[in-house]
TIPAMI-428836 format. One line per 3 residues: their letters; for each residue z, y, x of N, C-alpha, C. Coordinates in pm, whole numbers. Layout:
N
A	Z,Y,X,Z,Y,X,Z,Y,X  ...
//
This chain:
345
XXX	2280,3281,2961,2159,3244,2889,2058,3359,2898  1900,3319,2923,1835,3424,2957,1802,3494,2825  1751,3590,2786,1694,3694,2718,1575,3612,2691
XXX	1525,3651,2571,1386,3581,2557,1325,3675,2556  1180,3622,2626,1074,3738,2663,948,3702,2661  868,3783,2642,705,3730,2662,626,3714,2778
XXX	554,3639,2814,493,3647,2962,380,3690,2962  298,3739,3041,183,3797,3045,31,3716,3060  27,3631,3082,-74,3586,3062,-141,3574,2922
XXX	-276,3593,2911,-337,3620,2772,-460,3474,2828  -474,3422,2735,-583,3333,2725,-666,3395,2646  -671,3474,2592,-742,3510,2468,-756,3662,2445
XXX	-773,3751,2562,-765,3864,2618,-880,3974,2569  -977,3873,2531,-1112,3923,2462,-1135,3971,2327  -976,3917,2274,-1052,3911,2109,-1033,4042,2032
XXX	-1142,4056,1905,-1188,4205,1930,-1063,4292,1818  -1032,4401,1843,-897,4514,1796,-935,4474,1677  -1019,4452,1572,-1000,4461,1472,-1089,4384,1384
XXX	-1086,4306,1289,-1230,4220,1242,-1213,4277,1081  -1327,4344,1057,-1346,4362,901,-1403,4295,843  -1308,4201,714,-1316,4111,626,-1379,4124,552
XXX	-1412,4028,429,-1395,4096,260,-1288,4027,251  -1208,4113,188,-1069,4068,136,-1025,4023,23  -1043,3864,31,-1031,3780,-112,-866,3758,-112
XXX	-809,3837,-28,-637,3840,-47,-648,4024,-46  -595,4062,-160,-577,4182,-134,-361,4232,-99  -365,4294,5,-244,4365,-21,-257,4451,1
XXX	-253,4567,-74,-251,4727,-77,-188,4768,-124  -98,4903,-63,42,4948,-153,-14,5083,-214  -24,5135,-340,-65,5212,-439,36,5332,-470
XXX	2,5395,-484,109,5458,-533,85,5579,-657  162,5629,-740,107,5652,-912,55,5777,-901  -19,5802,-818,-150,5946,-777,-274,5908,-729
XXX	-288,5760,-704,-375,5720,-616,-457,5650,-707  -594,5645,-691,-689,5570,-839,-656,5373,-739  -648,5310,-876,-626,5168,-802,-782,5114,-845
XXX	-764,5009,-783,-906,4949,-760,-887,4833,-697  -952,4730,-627,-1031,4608,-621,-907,4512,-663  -883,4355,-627,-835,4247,-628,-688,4232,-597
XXX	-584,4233,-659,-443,4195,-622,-409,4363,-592  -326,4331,-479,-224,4486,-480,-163,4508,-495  -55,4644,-480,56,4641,-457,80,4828,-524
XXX	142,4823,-674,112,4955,-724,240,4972,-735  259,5137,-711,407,5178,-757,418,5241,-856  561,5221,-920,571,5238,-1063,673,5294,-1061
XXX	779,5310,-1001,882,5426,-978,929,5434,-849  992,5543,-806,1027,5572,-699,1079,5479,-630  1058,5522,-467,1114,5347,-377,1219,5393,-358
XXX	1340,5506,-366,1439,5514,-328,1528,5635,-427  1653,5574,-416,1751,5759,-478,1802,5751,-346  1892,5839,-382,1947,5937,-285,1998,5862,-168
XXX	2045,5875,-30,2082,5826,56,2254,5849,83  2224,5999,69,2425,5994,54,2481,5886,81  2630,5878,93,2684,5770,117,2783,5787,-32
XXX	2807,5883,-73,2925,5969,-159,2836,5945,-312  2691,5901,-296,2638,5863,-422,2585,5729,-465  2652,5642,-364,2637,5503,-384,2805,5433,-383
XXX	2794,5326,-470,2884,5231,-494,2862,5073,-422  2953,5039,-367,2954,4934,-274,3020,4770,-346  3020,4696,-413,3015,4615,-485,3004,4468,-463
XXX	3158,4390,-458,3132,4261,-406,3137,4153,-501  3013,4033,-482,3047,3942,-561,3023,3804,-469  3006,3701,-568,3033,3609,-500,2896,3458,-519
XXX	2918,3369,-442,2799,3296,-456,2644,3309,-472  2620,3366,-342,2691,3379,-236,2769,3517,-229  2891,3487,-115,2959,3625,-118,2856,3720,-7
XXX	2880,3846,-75,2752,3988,-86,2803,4099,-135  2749,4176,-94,2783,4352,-133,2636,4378,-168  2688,4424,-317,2555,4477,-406,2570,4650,-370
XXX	2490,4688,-405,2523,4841,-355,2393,4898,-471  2507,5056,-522,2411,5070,-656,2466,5205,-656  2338,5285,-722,2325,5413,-731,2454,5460,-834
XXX	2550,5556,-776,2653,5593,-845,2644,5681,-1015  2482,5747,-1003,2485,5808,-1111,2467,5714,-1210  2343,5584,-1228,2309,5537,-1282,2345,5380,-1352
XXX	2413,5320,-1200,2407,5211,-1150,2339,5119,-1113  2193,5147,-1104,2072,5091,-1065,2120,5051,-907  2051,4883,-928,2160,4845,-748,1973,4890,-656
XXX	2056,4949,-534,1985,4971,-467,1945,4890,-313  2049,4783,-329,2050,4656,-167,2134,4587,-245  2081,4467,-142,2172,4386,-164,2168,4311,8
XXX	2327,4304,23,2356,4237,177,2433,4116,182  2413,4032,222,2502,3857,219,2567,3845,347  2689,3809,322,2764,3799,447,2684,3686,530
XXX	2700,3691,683,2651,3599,760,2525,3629,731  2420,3702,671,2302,3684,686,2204,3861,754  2101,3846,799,2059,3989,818,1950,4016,794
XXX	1914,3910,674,1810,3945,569,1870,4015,440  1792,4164,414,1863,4263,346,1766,4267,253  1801,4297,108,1692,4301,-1,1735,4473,-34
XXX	1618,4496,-21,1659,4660,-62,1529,4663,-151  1549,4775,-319,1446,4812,-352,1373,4960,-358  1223,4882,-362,1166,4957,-336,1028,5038,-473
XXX	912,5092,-397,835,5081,-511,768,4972,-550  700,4925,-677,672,4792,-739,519,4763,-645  499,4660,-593,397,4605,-557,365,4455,-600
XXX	223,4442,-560,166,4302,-654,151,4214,-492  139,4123,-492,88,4013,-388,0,3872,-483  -128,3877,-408,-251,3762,-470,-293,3693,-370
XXX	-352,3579,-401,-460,3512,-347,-556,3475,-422  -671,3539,-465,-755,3518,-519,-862,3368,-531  -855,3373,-421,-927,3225,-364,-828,3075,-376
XXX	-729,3086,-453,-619,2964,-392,-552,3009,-586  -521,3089,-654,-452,3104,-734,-502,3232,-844  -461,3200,-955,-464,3337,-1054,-358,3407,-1070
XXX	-252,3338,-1004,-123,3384,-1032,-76,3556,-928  -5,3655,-995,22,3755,-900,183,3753,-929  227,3819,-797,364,3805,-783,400,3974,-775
XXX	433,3987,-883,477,4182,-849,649,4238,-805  665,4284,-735,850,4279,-750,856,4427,-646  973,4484,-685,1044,4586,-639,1113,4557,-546
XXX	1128,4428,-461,1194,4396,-360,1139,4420,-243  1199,4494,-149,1143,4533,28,1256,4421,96  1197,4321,202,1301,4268,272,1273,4279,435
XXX	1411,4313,462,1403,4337,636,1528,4296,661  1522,4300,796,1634,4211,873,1763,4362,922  1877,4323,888,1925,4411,950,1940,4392,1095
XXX	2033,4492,1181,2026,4463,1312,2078,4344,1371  2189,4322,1308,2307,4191,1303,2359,4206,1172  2421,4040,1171,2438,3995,1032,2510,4077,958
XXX	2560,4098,856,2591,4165,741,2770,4163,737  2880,4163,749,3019,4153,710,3066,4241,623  3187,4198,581,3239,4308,506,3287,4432,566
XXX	3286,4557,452,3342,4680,557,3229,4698,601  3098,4653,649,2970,4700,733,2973,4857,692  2955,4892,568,2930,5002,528,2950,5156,586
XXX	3050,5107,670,3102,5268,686,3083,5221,868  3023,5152,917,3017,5108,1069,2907,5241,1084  2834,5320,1212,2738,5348,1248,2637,5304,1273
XXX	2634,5179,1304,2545,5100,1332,2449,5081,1211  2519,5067,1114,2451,5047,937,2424,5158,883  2495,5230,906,2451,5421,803,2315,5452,873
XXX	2347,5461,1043,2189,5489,1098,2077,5356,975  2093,5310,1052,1979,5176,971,1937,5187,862  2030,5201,759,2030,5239,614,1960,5346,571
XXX	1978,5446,629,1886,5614,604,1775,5562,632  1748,5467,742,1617,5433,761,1526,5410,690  1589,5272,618,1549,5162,617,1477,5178,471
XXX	1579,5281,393,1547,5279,206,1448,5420,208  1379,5470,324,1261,5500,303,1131,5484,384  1155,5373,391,1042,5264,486,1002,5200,405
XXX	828,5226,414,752,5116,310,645,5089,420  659,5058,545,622,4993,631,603,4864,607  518,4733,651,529,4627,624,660,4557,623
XXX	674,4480,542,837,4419,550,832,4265,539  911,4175,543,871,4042,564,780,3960,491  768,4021,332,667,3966,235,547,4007,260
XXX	525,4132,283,404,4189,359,341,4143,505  474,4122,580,387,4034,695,356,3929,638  444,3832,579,432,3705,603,262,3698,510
XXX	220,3802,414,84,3788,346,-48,3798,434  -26,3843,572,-128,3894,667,-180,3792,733  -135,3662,688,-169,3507,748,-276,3498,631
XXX	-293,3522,546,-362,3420,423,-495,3447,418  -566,3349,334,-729,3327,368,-809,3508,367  -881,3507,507,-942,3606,515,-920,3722,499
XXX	-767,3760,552,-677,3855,586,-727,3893,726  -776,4036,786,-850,4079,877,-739,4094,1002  -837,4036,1158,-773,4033,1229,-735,4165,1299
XXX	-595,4144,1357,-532,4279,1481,-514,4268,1578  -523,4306,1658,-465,4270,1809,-381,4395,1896  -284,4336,1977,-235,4487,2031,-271,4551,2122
XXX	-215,4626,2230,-283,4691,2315,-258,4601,2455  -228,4442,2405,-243,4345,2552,-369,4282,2530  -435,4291,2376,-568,4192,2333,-484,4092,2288
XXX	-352,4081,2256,-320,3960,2172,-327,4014,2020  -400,3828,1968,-411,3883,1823,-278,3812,1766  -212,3921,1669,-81,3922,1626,-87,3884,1465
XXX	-223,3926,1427,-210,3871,1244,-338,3857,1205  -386,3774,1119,-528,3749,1059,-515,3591,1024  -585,3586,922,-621,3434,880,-598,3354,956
XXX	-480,3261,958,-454,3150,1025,-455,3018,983  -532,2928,1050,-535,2802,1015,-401,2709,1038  -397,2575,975,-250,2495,1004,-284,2413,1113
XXX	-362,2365,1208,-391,2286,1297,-504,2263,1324  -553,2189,1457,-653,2112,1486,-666,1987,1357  -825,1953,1379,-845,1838,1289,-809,1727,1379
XXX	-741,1613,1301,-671,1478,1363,-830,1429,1455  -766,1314,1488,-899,1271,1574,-968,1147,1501  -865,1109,1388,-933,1037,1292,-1034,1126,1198
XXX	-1036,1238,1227,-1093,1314,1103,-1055,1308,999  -934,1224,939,-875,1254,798,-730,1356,879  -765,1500,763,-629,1594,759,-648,1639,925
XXX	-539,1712,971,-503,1813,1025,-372,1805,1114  -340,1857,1236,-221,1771,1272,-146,1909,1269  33,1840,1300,89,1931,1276,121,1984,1414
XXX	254,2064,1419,319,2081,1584,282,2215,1653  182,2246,1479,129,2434,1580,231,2546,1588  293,2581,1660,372,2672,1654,354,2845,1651
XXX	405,2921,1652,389,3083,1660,307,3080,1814  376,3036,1898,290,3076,2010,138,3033,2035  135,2861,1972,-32,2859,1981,-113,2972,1928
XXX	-42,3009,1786,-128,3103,1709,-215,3200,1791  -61,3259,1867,-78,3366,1967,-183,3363,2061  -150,3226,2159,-207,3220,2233,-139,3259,2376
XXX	15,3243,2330,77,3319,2435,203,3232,2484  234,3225,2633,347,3118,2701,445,3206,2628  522,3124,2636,699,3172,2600,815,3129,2645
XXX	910,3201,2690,1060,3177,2724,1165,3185,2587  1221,3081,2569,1297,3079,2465,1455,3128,2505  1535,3119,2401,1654,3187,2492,1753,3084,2511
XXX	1716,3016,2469,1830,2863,2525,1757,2825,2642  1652,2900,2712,1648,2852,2832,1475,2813,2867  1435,2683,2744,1334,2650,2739,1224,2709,2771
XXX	1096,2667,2810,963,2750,2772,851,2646,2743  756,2734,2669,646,2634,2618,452,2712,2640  383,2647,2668,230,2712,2701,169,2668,2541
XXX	84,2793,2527,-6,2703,2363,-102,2647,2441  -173,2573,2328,-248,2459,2318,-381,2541,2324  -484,2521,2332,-603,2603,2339,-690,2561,2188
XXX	-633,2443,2215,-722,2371,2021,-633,2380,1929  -514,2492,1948,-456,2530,1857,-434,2691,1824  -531,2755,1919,-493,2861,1886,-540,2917,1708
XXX	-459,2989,1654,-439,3107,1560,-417,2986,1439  -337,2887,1491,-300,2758,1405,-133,2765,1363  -84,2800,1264,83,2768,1252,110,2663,1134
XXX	181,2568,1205,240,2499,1080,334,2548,1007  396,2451,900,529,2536,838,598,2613,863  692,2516,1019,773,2601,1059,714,2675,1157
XXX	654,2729,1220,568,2744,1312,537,2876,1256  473,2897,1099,429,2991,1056,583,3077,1031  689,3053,946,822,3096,943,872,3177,1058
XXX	814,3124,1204,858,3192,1348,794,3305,1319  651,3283,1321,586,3371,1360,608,3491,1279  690,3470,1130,720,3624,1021,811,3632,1070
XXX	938,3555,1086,1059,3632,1148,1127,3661,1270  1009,3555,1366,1115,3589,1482,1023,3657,1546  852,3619,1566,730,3723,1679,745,3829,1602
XXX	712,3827,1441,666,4003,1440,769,4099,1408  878,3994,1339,1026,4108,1278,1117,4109,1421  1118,4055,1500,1225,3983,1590,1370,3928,1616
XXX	1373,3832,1526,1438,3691,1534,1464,3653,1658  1596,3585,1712,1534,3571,1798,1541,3408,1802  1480,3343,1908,1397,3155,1858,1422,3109,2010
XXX	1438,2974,1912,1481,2835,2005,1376,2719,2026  1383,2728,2140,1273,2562,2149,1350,2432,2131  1410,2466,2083,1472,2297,2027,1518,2311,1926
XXX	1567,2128,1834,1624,2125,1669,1756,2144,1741  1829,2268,1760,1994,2238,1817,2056,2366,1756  2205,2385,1719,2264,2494,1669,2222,2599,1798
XXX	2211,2731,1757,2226,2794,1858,2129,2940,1831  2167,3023,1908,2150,3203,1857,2010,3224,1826  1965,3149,1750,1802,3211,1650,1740,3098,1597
XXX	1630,3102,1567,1576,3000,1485,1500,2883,1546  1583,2724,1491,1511,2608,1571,1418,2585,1555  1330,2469,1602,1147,2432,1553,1144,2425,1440
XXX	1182,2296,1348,1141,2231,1252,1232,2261,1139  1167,2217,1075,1220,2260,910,1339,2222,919  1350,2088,901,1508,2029,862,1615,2097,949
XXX	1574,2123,1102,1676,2185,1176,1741,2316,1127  1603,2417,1089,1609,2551,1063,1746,2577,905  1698,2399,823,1805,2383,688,1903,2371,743
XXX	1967,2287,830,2082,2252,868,2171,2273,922  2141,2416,1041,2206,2473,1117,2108,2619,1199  2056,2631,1120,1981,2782,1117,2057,2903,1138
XXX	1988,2994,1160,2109,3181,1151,2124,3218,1006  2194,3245,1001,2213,3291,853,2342,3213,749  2298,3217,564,2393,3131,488,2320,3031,437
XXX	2361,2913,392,2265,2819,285,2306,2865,206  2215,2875,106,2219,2940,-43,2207,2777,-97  2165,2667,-115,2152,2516,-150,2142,2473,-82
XXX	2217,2344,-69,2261,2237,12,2190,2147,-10  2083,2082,58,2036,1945,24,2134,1816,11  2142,1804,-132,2174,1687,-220,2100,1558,-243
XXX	1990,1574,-128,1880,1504,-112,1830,1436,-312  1802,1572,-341,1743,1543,-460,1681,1656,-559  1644,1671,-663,1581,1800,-646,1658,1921,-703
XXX	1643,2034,-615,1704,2188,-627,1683,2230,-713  1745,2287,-827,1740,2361,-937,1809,2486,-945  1900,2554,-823,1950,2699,-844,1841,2760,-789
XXX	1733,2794,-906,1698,2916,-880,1787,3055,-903  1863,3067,-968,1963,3199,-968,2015,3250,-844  2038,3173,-734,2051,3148,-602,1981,3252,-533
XXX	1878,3256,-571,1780,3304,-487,1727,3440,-459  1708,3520,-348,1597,3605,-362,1519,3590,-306  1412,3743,-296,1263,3715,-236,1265,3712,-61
XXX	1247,3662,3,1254,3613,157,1379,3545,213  1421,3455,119,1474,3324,151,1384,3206,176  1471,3157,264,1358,3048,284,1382,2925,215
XXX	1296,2879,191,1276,2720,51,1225,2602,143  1345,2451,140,1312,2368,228,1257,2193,123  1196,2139,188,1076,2045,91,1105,1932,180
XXX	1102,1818,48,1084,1689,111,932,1615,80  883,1623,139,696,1599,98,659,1475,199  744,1410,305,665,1278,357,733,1179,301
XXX	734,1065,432,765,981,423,935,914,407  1010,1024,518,1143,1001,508,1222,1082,405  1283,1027,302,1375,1090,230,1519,1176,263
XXX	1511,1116,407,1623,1217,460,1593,1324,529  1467,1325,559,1431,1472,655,1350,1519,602  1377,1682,602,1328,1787,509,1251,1845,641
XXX	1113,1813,576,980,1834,645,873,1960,631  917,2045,521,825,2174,463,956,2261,422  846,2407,473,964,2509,497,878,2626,404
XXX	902,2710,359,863,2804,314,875,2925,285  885,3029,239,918,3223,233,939,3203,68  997,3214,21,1032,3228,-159,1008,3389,-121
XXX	906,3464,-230,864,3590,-328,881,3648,-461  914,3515,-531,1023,3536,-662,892,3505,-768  924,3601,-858,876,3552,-1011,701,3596,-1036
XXX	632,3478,-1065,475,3547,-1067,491,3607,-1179  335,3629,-1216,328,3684,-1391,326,3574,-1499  337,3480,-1432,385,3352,-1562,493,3322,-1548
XXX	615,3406,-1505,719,3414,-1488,802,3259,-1397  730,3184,-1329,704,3098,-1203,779,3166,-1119  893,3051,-1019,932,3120,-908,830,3028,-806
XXX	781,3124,-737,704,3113,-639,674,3156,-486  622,3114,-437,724,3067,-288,544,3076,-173  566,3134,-65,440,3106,45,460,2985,158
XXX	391,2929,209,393,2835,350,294,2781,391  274,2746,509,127,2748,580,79,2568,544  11,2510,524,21,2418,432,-148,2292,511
XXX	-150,2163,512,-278,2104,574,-371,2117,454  -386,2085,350,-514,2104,235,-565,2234,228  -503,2379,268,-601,2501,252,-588,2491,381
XXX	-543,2419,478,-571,2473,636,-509,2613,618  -378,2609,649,-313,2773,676,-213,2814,517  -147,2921,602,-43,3029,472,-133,3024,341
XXX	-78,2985,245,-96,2976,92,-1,3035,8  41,3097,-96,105,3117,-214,19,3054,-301  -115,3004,-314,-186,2939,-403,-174,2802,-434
XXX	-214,2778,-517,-187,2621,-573,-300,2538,-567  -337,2537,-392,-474,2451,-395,-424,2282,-306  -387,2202,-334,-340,2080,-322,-166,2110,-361
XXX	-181,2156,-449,3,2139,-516,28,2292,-534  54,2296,-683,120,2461,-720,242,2519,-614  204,2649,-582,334,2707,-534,440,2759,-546
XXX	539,2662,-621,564,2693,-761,724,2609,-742  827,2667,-738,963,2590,-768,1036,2539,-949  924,2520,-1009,989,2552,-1128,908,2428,-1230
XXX	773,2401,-1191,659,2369,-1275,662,2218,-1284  751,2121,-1197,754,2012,-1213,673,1935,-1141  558,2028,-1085,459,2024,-1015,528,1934,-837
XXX	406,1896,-727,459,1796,-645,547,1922,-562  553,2008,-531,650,2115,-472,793,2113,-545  756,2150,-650,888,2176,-735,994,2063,-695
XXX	894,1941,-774,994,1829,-747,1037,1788,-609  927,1849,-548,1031,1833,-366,1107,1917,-302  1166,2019,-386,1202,2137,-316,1405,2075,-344
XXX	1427,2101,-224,1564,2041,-172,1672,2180,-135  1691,2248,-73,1765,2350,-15,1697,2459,12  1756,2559,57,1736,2700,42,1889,2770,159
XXX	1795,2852,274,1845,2939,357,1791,3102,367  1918,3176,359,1923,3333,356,1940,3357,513  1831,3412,583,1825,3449,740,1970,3551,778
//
């Protein structure tokens, strides 16, 4: 099976290194020397890390899902948390806020940093090399991390591009407009966004659309946080197999990682289940058996709301806001009541 790789052609070779916004999404990480200032943000309130030692941490297993909590030996303050089968790692960090000003009043503040480890998580990891390197890394990295990318989509978030002229993050829309002119179609994937052909590693390859560029749907947008910018690695088809499939229901059903909830085809209520960059799966059309909306769960706003991001047709693009349906697992609201299962990458 080939390696997945990027190809070189740029359709979109022109577009300019950098576009300065006004930023009606603020994410800025603060820290308690620094004067804070404008809209949303991201302030720290105690240190992002203790000690690294290995001889001053405690390693700690529980269960449902089964996980190794890991916690500072002097204190017991847990400092990660790792899920078997998965290589989405919650490590904390310093406290930051995430907003959308334009879409919501609600802010989401949390001490959670999430990144992918290298490969999935087992027991015993702890004392491997592969993880101690990573680990020293990782708990003093306040580099963007998956909540932070995945915020660099949302309304009037300023564009980047790399040193090929592909643009890699900025305000993204969810599709072309239908040709009826009612709504927005779906089917945009990470690469239209891009603008860039792709080889998948089951073999496949796919060209974007030109009336779709810097467009991601649900799942589409989900690629583009974990598999283009963290690197995941992704499948062009709904089929089991080594990274992440197209569509929602596939990604629920036989995705990388653990299910944290099983669609009971009815509505999900373990939030306890959960942390922040799990993904949250929705039944919102027509068929009751296929789970059609995918989303990034961020955890608890300031109305103590668990609340969740996904690229969505009524704001056109990535939302945490509640502009055609709260973003919101909890409120009873049309999300809540459609929210079905839940996968840990």
């Amino acid at each position: 099976m080939k390696a997945e790789r990027r190809l070189t052609w740029l359709p979109r070779a022109g577009v300019a290194a950098l576009v300065v916004a006004a930023l009606a999404v603020a994410l800025v990480v603060w820290w308690p020397d620094v004067p804070t200032g404008g809209s949303g943000g991201e302030r720290t309130t105690e240190p992002g890390s203790v000690s690294p030692q290995a001889d001053q941490l405690v390693y700690e297993r529980l269960d449902a899902p089964a996980r190794t909590v890991v916690r500072d030996k002097a204190g017991g303050v847990v400092v990660a948390v790792f899920t078997d089968g998965a290589r989405t790692a919650q490590l904390v960090g310093p406290r930051r806020s995430f907003s959308e000003p334009k879409a919501t009043t609600a802010t989401v503040t949390t001490s959670s940093w999430v990144r992918l480890l290298p490969q999935p998580w087992r027991v015993g990891a702890e004392v491997e090399g592969w993880f101690t390197d990573w680990f020293a890394r990782a708990r003093g990295d306040t580099g963007p991390d998956v909540l932070a990318v995945a915020t660099e989509y949302l309304i009037d978030m300023p564009d980047e591009t790399d040193a090929n002229g592909v643009r890699f993050r900025g305000d993204a829309s969810f599709g072309p407009v239908k040709s009826s002119g009612a709504g927005r179609q779906e089917q945009s994937d990470f690469y239209d966004y891009l603008g860039l052909p792709w080889d998948f590693v089951n073999g496949t390859s796919a060209q974007p659309e030109r009336s779709r560029y810097g467009a991601v749907d649900c799942s589409g947008y989900v690629r583009l946080v974990f598999g283009y910018r963290l690197g995941m690695p992704l499948l062009g088809v709904n089929a089991p197999g080594p990274g992440l499939p197209r569509r929602a229901y596939a990604i629920s059903e036989f995705g990388p990682g653990v299910q944290l909830v099983a669609n009971e085809r009815r509505r999900a209520t373990d939030y306890s289940r959960l942390q922040p960059g799990d993904l949250v799966f929705f039944e919102v059309e027509d068929d009751p058996d296929t789970l059609d909306h995918v989303g990034i769960y961020l955890g608890l706003d300031d109305g103590g709301h668990h609340r969740f991001i996904s690229s969505r047709e009524r704001i056109n693009g990535p939302t945490l806001g509640d502009v055609g349906g709260t973003s919101l697992l909890d409120d009873g609201g049309f999300y809540s009541t459609s929210w079905r299962s839940a996968r840990r990458l």
